[in-house]
mmCIF file of the N, C-alpha and C atoms, coordinates in Angstrom:
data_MODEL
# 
_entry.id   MODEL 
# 
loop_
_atom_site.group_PDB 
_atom_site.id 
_atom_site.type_symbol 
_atom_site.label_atom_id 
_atom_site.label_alt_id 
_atom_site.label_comp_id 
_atom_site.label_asym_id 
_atom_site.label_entity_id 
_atom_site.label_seq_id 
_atom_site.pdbx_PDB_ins_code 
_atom_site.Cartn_x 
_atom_site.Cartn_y 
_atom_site.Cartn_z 
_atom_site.occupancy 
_atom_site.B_iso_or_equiv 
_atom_site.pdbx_formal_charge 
_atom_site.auth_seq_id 
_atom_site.auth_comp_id 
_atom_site.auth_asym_id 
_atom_site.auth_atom_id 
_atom_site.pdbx_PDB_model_num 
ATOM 1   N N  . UNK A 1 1  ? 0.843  -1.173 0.000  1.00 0.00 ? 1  UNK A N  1 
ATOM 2   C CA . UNK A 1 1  ? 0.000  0.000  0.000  1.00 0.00 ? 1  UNK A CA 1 
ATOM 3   C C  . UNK A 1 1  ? 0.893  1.243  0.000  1.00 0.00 ? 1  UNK A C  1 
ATOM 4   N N  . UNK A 1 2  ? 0.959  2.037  -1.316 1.00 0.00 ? 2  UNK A N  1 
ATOM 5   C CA . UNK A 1 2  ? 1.610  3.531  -0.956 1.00 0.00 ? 2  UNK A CA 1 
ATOM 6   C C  . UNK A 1 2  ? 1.054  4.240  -0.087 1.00 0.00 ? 2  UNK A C  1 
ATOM 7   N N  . UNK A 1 3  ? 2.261  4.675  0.634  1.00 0.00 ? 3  UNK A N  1 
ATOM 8   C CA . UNK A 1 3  ? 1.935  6.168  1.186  1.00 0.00 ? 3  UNK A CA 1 
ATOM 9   C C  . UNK A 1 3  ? 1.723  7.429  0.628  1.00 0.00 ? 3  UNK A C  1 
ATOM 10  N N  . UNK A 1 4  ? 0.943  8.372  0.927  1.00 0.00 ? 4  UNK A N  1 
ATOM 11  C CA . UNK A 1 4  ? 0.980  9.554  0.206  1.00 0.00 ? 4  UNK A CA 1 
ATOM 12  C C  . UNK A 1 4  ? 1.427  10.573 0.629  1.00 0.00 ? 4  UNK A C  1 
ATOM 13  N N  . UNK A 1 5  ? 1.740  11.617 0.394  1.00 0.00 ? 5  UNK A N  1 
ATOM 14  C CA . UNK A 1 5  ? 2.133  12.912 0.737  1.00 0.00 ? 5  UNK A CA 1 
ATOM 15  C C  . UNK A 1 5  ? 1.259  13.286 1.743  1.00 0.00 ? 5  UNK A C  1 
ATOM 16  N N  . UNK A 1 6  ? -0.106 13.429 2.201  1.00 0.00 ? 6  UNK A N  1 
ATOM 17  C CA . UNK A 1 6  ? -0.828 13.715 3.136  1.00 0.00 ? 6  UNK A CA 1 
ATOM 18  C C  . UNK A 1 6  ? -0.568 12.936 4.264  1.00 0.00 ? 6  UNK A C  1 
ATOM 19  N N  . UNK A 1 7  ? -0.397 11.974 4.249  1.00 0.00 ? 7  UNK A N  1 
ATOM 20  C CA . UNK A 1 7  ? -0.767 11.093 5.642  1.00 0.00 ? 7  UNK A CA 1 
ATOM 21  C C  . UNK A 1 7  ? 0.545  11.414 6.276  1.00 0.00 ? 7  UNK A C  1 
ATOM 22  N N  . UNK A 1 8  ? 1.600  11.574 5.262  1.00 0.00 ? 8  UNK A N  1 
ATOM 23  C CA . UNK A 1 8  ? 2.932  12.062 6.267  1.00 0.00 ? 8  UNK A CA 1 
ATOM 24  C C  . UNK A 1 8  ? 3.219  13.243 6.573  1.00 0.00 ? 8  UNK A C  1 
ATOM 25  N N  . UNK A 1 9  ? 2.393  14.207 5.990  1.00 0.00 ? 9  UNK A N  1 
ATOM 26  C CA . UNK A 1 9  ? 2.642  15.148 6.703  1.00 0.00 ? 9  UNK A CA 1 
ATOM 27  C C  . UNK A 1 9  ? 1.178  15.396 7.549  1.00 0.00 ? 9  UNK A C  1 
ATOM 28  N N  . UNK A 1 10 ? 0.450  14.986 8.246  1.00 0.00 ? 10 UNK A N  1 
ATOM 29  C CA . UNK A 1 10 ? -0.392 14.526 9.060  1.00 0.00 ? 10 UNK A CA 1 
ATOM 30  C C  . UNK A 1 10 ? 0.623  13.803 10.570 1.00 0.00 ? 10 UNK A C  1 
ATOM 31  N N  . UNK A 1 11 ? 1.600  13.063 9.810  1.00 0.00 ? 11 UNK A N  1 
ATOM 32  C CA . UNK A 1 11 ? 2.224  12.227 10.975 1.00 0.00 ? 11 UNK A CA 1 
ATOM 33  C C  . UNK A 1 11 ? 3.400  13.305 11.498 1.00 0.00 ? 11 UNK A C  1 
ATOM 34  N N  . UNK A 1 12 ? 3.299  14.083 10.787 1.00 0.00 ? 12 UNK A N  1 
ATOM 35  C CA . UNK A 1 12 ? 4.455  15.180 11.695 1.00 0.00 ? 12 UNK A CA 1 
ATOM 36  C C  . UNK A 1 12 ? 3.821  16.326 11.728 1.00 0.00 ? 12 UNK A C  1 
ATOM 37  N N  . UNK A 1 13 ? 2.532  16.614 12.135 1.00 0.00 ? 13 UNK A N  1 
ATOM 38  C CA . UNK A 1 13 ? 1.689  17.439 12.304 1.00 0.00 ? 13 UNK A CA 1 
ATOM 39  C C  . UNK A 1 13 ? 1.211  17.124 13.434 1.00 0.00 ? 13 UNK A C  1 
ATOM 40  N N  . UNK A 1 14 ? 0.558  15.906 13.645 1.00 0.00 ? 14 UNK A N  1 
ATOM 41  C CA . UNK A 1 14 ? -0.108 15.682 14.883 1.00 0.00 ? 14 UNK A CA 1 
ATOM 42  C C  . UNK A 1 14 ? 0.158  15.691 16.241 1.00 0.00 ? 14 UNK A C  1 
ATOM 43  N N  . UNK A 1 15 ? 2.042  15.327 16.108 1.00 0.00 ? 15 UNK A N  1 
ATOM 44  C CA . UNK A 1 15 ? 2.765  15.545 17.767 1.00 0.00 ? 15 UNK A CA 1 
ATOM 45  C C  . UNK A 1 15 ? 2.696  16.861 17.617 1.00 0.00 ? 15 UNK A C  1 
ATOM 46  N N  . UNK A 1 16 ? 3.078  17.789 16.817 1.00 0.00 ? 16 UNK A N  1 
ATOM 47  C CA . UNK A 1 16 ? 2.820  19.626 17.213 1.00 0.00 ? 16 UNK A CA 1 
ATOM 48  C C  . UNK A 1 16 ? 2.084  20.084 17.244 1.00 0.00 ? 16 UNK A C  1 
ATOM 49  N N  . UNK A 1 17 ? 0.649  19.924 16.640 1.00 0.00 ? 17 UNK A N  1 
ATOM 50  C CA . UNK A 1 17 ? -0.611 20.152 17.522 1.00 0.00 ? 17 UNK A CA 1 
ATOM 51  C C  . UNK A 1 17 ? -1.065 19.467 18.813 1.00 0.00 ? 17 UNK A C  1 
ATOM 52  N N  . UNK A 1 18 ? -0.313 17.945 18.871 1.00 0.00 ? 18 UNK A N  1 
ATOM 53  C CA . UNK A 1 18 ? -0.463 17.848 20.741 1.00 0.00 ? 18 UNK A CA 1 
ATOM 54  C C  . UNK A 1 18 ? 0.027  18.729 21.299 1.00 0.00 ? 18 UNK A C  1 
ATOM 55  N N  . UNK A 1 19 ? 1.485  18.813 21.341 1.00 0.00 ? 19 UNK A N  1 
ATOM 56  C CA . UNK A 1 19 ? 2.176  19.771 21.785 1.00 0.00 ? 19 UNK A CA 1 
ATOM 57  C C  . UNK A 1 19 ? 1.766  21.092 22.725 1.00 0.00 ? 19 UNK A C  1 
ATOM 58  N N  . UNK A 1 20 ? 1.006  21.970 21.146 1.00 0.00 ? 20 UNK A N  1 
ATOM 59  C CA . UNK A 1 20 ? 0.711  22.888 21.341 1.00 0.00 ? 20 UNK A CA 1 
ATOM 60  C C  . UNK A 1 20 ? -0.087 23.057 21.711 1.00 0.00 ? 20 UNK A C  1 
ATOM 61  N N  . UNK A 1 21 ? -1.454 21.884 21.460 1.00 0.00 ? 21 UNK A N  1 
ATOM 62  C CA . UNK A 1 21 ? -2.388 21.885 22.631 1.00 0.00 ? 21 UNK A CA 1 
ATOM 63  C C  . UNK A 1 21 ? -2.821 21.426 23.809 1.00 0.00 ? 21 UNK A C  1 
ATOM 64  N N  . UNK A 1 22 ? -2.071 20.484 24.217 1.00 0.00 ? 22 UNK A N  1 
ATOM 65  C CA . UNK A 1 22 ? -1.811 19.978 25.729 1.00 0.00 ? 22 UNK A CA 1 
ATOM 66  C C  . UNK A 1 22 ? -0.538 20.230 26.508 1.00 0.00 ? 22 UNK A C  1 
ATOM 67  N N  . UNK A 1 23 ? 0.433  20.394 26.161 1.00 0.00 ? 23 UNK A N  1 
ATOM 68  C CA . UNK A 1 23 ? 1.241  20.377 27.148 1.00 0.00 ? 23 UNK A CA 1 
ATOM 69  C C  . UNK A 1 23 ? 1.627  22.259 27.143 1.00 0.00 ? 23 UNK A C  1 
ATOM 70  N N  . UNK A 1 24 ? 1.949  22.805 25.990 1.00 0.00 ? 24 UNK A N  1 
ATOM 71  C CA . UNK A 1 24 ? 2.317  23.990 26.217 1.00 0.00 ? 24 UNK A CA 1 
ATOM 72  C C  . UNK A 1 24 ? 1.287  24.856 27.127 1.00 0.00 ? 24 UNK A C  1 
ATOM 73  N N  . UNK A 1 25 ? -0.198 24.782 27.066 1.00 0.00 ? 25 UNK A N  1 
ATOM 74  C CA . UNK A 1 25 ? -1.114 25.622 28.269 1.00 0.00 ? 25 UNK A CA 1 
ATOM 75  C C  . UNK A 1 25 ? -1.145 24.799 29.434 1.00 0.00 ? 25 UNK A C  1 
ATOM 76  N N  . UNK A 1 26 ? -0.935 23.068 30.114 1.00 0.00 ? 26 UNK A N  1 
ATOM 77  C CA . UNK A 1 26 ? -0.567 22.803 30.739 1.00 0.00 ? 26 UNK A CA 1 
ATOM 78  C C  . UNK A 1 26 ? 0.913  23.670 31.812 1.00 0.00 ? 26 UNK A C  1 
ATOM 79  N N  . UNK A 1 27 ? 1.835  23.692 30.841 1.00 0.00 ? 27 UNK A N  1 
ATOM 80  C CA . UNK A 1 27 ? 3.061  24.260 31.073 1.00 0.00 ? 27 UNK A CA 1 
ATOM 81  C C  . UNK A 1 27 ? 2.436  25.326 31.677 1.00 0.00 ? 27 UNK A C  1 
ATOM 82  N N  . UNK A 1 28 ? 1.804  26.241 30.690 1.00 0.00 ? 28 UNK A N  1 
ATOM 83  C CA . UNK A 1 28 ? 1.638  28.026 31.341 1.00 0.00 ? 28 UNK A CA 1 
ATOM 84  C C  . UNK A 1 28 ? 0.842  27.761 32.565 1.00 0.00 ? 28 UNK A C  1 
ATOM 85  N N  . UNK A 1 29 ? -0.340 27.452 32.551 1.00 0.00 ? 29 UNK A N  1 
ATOM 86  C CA . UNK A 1 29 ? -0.750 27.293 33.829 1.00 0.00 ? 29 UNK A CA 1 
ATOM 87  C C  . UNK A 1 29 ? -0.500 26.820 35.219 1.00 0.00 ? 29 UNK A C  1 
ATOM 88  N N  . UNK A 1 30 ? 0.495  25.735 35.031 1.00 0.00 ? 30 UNK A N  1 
ATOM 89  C CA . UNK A 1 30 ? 1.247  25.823 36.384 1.00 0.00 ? 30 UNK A CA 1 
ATOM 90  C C  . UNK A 1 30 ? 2.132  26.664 36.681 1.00 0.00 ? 30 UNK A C  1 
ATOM 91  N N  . UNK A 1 31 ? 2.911  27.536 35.802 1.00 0.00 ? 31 UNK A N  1 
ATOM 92  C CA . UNK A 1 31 ? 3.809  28.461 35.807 1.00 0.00 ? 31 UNK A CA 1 
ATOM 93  C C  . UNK A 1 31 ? 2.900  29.902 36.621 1.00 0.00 ? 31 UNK A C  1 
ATOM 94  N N  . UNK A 1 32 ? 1.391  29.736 36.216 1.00 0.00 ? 32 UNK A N  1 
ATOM 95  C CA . UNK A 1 32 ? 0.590  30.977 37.049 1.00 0.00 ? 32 UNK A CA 1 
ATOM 96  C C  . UNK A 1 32 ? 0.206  30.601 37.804 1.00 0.00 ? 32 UNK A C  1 
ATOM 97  N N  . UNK A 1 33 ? -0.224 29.121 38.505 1.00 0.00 ? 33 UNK A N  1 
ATOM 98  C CA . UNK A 1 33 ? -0.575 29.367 39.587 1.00 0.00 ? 33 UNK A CA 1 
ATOM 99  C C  . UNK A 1 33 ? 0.408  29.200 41.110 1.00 0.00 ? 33 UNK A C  1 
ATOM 100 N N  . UNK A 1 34 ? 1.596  28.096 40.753 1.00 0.00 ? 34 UNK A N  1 
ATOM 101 C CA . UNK A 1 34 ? 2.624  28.369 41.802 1.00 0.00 ? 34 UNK A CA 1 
ATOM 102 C C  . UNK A 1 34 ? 4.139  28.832 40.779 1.00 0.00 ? 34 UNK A C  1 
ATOM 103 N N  . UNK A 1 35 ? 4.787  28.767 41.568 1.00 0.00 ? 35 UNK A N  1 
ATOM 104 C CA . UNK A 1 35 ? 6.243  29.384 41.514 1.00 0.00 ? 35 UNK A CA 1 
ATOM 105 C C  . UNK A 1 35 ? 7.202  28.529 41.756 1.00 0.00 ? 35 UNK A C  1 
ATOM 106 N N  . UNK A 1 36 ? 7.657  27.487 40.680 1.00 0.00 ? 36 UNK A N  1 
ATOM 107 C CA . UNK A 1 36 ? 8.214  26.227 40.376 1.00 0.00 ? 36 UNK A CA 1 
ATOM 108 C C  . UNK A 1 36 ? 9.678  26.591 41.273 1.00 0.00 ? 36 UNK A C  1 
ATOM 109 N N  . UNK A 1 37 ? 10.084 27.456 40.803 1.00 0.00 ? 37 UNK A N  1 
ATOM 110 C CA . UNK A 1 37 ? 11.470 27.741 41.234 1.00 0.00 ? 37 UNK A CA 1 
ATOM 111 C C  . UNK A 1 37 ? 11.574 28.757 42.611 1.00 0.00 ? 37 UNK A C  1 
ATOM 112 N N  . UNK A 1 38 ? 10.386 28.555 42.772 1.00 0.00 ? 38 UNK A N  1 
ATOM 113 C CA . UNK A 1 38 ? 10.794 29.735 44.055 1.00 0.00 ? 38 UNK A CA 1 
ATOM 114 C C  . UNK A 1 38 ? 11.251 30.694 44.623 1.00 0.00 ? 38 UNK A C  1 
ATOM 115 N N  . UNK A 1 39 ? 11.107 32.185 42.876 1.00 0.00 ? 39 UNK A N  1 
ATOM 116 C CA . UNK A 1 39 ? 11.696 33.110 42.688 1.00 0.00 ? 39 UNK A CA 1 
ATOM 117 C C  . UNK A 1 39 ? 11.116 34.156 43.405 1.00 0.00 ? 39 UNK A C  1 
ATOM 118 N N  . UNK A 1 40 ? 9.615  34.427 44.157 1.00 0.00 ? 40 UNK A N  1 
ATOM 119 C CA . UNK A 1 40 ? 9.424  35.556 44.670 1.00 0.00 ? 40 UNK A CA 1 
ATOM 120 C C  . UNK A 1 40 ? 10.256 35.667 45.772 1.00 0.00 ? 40 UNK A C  1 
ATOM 121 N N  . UNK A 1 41 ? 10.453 37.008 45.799 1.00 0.00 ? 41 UNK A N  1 
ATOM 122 C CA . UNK A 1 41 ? 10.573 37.499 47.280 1.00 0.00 ? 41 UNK A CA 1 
ATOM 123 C C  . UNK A 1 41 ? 10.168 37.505 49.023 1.00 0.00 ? 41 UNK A C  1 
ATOM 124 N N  . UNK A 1 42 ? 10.928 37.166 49.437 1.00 0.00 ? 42 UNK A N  1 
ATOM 125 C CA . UNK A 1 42 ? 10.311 37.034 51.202 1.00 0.00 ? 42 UNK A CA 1 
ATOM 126 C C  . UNK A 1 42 ? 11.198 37.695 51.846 1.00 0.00 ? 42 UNK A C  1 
ATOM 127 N N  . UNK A 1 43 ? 9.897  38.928 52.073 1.00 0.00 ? 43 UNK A N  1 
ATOM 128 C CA . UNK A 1 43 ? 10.420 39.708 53.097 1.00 0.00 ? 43 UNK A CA 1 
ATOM 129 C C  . UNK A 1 43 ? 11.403 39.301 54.259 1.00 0.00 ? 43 UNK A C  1 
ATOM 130 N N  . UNK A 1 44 ? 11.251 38.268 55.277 1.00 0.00 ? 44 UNK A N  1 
ATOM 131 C CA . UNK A 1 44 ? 11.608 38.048 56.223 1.00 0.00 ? 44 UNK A CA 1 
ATOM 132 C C  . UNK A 1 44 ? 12.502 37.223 56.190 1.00 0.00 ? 44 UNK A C  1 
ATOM 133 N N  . UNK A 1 45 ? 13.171 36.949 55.168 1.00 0.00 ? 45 UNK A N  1 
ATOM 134 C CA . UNK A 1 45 ? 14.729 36.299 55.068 1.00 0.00 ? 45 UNK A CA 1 
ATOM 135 C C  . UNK A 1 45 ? 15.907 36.605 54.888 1.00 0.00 ? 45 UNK A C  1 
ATOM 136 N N  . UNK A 1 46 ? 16.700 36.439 56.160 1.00 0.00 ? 46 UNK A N  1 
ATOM 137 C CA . UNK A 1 46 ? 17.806 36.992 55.873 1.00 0.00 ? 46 UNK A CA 1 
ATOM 138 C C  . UNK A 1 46 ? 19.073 36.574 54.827 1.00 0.00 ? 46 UNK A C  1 
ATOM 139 N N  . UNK A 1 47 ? 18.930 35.863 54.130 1.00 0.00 ? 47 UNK A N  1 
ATOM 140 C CA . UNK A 1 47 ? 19.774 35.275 52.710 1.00 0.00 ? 47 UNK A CA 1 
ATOM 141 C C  . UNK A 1 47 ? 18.618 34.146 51.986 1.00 0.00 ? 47 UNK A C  1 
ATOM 142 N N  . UNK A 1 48 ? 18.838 33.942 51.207 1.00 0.00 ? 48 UNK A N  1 
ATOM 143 C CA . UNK A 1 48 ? 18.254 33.135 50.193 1.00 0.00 ? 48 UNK A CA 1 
ATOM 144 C C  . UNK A 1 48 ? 19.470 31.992 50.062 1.00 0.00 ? 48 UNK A C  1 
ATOM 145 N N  . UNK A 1 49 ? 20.436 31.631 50.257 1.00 0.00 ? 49 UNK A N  1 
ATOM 146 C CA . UNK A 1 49 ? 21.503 30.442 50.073 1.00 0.00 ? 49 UNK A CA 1 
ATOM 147 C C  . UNK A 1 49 ? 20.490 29.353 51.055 1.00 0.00 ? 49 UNK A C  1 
ATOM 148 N N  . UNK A 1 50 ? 20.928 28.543 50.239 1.00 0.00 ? 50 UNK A N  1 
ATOM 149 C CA . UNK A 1 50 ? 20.698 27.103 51.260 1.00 0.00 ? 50 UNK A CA 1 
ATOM 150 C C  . UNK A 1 50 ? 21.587 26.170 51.786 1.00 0.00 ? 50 UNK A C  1 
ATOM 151 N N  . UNK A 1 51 ? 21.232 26.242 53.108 1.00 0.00 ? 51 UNK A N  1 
ATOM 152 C CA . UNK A 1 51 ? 22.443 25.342 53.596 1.00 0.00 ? 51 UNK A CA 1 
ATOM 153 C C  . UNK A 1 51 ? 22.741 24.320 53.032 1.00 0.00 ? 51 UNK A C  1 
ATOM 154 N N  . UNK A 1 52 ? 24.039 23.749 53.216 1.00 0.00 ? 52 UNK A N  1 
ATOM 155 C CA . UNK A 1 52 ? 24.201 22.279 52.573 1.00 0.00 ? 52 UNK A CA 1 
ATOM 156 C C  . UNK A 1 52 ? 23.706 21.190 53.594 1.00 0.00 ? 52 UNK A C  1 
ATOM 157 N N  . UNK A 1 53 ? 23.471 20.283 52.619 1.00 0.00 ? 53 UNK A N  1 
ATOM 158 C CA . UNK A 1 53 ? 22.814 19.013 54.101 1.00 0.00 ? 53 UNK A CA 1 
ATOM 159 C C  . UNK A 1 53 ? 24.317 18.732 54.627 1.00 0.00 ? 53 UNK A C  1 
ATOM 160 N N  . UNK A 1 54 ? 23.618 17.980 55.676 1.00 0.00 ? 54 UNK A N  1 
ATOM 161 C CA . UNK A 1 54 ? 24.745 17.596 56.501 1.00 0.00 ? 54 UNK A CA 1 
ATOM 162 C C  . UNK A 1 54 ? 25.583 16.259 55.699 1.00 0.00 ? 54 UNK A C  1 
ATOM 163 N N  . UNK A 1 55 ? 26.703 15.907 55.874 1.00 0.00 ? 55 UNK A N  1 
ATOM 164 C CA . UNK A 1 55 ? 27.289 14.618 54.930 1.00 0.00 ? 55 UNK A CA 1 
ATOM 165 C C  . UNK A 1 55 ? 26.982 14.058 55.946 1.00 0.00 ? 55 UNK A C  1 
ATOM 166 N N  . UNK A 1 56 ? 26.774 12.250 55.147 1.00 0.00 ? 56 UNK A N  1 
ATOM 167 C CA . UNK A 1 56 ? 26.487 11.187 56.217 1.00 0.00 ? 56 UNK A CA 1 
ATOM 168 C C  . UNK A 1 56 ? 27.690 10.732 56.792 1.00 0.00 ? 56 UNK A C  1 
ATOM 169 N N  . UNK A 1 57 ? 27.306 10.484 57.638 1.00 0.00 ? 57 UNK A N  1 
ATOM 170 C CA . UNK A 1 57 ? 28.479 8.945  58.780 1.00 0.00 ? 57 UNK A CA 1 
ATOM 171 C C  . UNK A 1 57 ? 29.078 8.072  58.019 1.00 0.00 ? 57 UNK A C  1 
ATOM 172 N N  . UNK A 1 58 ? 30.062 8.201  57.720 1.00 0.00 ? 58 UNK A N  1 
ATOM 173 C CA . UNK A 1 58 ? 30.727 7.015  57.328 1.00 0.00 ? 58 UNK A CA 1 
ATOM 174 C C  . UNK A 1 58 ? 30.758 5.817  58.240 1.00 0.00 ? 58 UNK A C  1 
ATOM 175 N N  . UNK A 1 59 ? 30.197 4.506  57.495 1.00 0.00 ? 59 UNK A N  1 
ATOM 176 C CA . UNK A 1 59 ? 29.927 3.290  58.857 1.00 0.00 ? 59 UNK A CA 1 
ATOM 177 C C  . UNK A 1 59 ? 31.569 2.628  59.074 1.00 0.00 ? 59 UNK A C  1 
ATOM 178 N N  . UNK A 1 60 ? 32.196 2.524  57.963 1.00 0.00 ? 60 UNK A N  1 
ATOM 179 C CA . UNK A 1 60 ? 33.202 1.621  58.167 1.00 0.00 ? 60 UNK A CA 1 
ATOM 180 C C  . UNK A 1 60 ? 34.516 2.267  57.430 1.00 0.00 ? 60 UNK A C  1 
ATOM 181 N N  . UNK A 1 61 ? 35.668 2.334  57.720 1.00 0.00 ? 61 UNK A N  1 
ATOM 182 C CA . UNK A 1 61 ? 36.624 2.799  57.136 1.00 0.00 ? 61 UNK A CA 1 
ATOM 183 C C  . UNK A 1 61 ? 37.672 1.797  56.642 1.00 0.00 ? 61 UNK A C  1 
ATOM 184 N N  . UNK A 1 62 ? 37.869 1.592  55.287 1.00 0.00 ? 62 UNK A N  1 
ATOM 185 C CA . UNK A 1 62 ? 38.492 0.194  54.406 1.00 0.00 ? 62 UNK A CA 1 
ATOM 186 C C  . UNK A 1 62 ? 40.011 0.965  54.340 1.00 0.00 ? 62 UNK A C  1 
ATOM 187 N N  . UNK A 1 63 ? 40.938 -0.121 54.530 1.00 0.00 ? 63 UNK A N  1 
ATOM 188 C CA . UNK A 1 63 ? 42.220 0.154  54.166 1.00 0.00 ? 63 UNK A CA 1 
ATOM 189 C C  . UNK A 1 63 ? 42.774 -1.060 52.953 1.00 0.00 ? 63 UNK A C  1 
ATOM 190 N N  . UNK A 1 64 ? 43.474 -0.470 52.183 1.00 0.00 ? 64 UNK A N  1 
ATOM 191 C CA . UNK A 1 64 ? 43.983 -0.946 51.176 1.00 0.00 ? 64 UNK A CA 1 
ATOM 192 C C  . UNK A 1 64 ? 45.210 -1.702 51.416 1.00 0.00 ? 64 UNK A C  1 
ATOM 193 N N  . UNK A 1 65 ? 45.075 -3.214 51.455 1.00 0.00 ? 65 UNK A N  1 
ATOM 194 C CA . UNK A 1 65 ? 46.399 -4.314 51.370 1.00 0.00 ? 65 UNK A CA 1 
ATOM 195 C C  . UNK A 1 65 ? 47.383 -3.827 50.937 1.00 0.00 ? 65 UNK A C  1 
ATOM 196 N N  . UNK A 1 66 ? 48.602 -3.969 51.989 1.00 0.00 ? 66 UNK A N  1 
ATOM 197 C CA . UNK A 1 66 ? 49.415 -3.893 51.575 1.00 0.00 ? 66 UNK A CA 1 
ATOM 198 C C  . UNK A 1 66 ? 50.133 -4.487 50.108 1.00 0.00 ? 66 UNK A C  1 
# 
């Protein structure tokens, strides 16, 4: 069965109208209702750095054979 010129460009049409219609206003709308990255401002902080976690416990310490 040939293919035709329509159906393939149909097949690379259809992921960019998903695209553009599900995920890109998906995208915007979570972008308006919270703040992914956690760029506003707060008054009441005195730095914005984050501490580093603490490093874990090392359980056992290996020495290498002579």
């Amino acid at each position: 069965m040939p293919r035709y010129r329509w159906t393939e460009r149909l097949r690379r049409l259809g992921p960019v109208v998903l695209y553009f219609a599900v995920v890109t206003p998906a995208g915007l709308l979570v972008r308006a209702v919270r703040d992914p990255l956690r760029r506003s401002r707060d008054a009441g902080r005195t730095s914005y750095l984050d501490r580093p976690a603490r490093p874990r416990r090392r359980l056992a310490t290996f020495r290498r054979a002579p």
